[in-house]
C-alpha positions as CSV (number, residue, x, y, z in Angstrom):
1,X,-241.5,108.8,52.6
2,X,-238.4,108.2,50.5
3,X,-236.3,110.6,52.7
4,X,-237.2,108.6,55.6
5,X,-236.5,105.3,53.9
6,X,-232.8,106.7,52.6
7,X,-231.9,107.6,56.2
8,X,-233.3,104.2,57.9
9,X,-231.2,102.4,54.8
10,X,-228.1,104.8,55.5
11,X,-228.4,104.2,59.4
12,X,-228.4,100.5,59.2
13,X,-225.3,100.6,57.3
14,X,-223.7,103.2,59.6
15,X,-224.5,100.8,62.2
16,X,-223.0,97.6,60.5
17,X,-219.7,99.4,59.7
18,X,-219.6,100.8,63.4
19,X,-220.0,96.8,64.4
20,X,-217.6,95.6,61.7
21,X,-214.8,98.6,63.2
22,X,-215.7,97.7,67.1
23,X,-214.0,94.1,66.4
24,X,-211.0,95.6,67.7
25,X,-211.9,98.3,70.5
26,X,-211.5,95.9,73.1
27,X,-214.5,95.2,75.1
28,X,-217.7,96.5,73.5
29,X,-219.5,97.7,77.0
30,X,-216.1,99.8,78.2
31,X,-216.4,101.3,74.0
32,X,-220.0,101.9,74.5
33,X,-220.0,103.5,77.8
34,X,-217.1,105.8,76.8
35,X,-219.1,107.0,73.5
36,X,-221.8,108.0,75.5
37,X,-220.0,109.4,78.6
38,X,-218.2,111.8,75.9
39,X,-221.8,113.6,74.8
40,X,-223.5,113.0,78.9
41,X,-221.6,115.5,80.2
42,X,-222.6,118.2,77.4
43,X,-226.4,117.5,77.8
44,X,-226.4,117.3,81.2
45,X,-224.4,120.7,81.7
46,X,-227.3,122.4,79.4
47,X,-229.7,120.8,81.4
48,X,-228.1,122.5,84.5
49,X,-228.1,125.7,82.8
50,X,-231.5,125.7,81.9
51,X,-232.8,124.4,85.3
52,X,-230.3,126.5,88.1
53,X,-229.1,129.5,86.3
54,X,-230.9,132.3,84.7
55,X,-228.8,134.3,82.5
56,X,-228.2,131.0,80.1
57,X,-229.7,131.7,76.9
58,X,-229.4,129.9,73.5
59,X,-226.0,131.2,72.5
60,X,-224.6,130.5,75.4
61,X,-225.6,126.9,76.0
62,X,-224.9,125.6,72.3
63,X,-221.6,127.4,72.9
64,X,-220.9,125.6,76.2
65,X,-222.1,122.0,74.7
66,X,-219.6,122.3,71.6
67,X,-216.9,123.4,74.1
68,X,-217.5,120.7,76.4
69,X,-217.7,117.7,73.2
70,X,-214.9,119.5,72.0
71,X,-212.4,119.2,74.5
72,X,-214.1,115.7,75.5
73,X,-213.2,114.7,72.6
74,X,-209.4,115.7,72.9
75,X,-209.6,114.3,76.5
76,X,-210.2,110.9,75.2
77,X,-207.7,110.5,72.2
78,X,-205.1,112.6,73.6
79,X,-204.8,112.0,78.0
80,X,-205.3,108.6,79.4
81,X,-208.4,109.3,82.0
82,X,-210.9,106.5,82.6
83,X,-214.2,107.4,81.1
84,X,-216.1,107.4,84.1
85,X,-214.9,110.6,84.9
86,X,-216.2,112.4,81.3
87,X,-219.6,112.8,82.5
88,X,-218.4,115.0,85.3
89,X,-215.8,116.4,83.5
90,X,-218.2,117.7,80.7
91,X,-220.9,118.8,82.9
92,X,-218.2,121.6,84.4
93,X,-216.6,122.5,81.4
94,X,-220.3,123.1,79.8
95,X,-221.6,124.2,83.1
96,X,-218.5,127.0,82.8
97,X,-218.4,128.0,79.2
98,X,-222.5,128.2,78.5
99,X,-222.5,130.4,81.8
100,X,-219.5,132.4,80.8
101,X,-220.5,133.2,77.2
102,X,-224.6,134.0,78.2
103,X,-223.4,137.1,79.9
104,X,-224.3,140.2,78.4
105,X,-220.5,140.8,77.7
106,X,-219.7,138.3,75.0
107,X,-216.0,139.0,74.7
108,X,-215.2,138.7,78.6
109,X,-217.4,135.7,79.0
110,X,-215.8,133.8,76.3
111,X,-212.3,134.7,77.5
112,X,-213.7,133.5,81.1
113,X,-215.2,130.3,79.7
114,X,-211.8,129.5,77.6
115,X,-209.6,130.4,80.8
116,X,-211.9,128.4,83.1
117,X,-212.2,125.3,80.7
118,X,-208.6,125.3,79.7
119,X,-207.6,125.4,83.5
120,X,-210.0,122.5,84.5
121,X,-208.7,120.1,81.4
122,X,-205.2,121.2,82.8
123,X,-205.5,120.0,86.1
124,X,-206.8,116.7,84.9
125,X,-203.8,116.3,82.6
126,X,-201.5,117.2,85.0
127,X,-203.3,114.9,88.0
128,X,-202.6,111.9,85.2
129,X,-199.1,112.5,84.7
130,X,-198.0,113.7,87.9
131,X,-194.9,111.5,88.9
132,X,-194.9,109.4,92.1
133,X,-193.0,110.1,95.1
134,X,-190.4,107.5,95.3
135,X,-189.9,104.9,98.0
136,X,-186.1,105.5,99.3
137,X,-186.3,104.8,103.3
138,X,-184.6,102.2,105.1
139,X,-186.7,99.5,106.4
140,X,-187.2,99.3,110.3
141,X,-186.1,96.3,112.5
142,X,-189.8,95.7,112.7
143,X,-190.1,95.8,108.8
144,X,-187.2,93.7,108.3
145,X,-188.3,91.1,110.8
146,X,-191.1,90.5,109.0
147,X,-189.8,89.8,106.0
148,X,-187.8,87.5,107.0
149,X,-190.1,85.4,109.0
150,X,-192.5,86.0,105.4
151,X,-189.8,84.3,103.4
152,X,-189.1,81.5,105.6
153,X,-192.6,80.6,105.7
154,X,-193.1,80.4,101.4
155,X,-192.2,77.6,99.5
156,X,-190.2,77.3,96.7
157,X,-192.8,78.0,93.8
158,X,-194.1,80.9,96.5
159,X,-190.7,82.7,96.2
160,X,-190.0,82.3,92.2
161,X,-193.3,84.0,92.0
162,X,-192.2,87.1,94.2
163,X,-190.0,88.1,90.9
164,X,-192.7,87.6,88.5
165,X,-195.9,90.1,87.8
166,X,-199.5,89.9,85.8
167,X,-200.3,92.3,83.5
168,X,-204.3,93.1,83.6
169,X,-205.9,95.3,81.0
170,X,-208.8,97.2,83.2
171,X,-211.7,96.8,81.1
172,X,-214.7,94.8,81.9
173,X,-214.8,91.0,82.0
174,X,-217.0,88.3,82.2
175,X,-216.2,86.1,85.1
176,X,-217.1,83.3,82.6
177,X,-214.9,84.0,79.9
178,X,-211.9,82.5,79.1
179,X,-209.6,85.4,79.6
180,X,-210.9,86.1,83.0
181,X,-210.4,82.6,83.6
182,X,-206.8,82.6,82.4
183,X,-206.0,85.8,84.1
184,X,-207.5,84.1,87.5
185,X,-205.4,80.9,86.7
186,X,-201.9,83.0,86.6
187,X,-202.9,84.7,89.8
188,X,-203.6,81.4,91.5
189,X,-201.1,79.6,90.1
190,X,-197.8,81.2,89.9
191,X,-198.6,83.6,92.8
192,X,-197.1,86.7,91.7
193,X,-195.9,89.3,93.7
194,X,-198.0,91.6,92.1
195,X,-200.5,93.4,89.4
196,X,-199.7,95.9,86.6
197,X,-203.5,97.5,85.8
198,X,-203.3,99.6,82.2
199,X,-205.4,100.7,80.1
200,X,-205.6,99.8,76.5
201,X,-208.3,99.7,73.9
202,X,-206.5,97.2,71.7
């Protein structure tokens, strides 16, 4: 009875301190969602193993679900991928390891789980970072024409606003609130010739 008041006692303060820290994470459903995106894909890749495969045993699932947190986990602090693809993302890489390291040959299934995770976190790194192609053609008569008869037809305010843009931090937003509103306001207003979308948790 004391253990379980200790741990309801240290829970509630783990809970206030998390509440006190998520001040500044940004928006408090995108920080939720991501938390529990990192640890969805784990579970549900044991699940998988357990329900479609029969050589997973007990090794090889815990195995695959620290594998999976674990690179989750550097996913999140160290690439800039939106959460909503951890869950899939997890679900392969624990889907891939657990599989690889319940084979009766623990060395070669490890070594196949490692090459196969590594390889799937790498081609989600390198899909982020890839550098667009750049835009270097010349414009066609058609193109041209267009622009022109698109310039004639703005007003003054119209064309300042064709050299200014809006930054948008892409987490979730009350249409109420008064940052949507200010963002909406900028957009309507000045008319900018377009939006930069990123990503920050600050």
């Amino acid at each position: 009875m004391k253990l379980s008041r200790w741990l309801t006692a240290f829970w509630g303060i783990l809970l206030i301190g998390i509440a006190v820290l998520a001040r500044g994470w940004g928006s408090v459903f995108t920080t939720g969602l991501t938390i529990a995106s990192l640890v969805y894909g784990p579970m549900l890749g044991a699940f998988l193993l357990g329900v479609l495969t029969k050589p997973a045993n007990q090794r090889g699932v815990r195995a695959g679900m620290a594998l999976s947190l674990a690179f989750m986990l550097l996913i999140n602090f160290m690439t800039s991928i939106a959460w909503t693809w951890y869950v899939l993302m997890g679900t392969a890489i624990c889907l891939t390891a657990g599989y690889a390291l319940s084979l009766r040959a623990p060395t070669k299934g490890f070594v196949a789980g490692l090459v196969l995770c590594t390889s799937l976190v790498g081609a989600f790194g390198f899909a982020e970072t890839a550098p667009y192609a750049r835009f270097d053609r010349q414009l066609t008569k058609k193109e041209v024409e267009w622009v022109r008869q698109t310039l004639c037809k703005m007003t003054l305010d119209e064309k300042i606003g064709q050299m200014s843009t809006v930054d948008i931090n892409v987490v979730f937003m009350n249409r109420e609130s008064d940052e949507y509103k200010q963002i909406r306001d900028r957009i309507l207003d000045n008319k900018p010739s377009g939006l930069i979308l990123s990503r920050s948790q600050g």
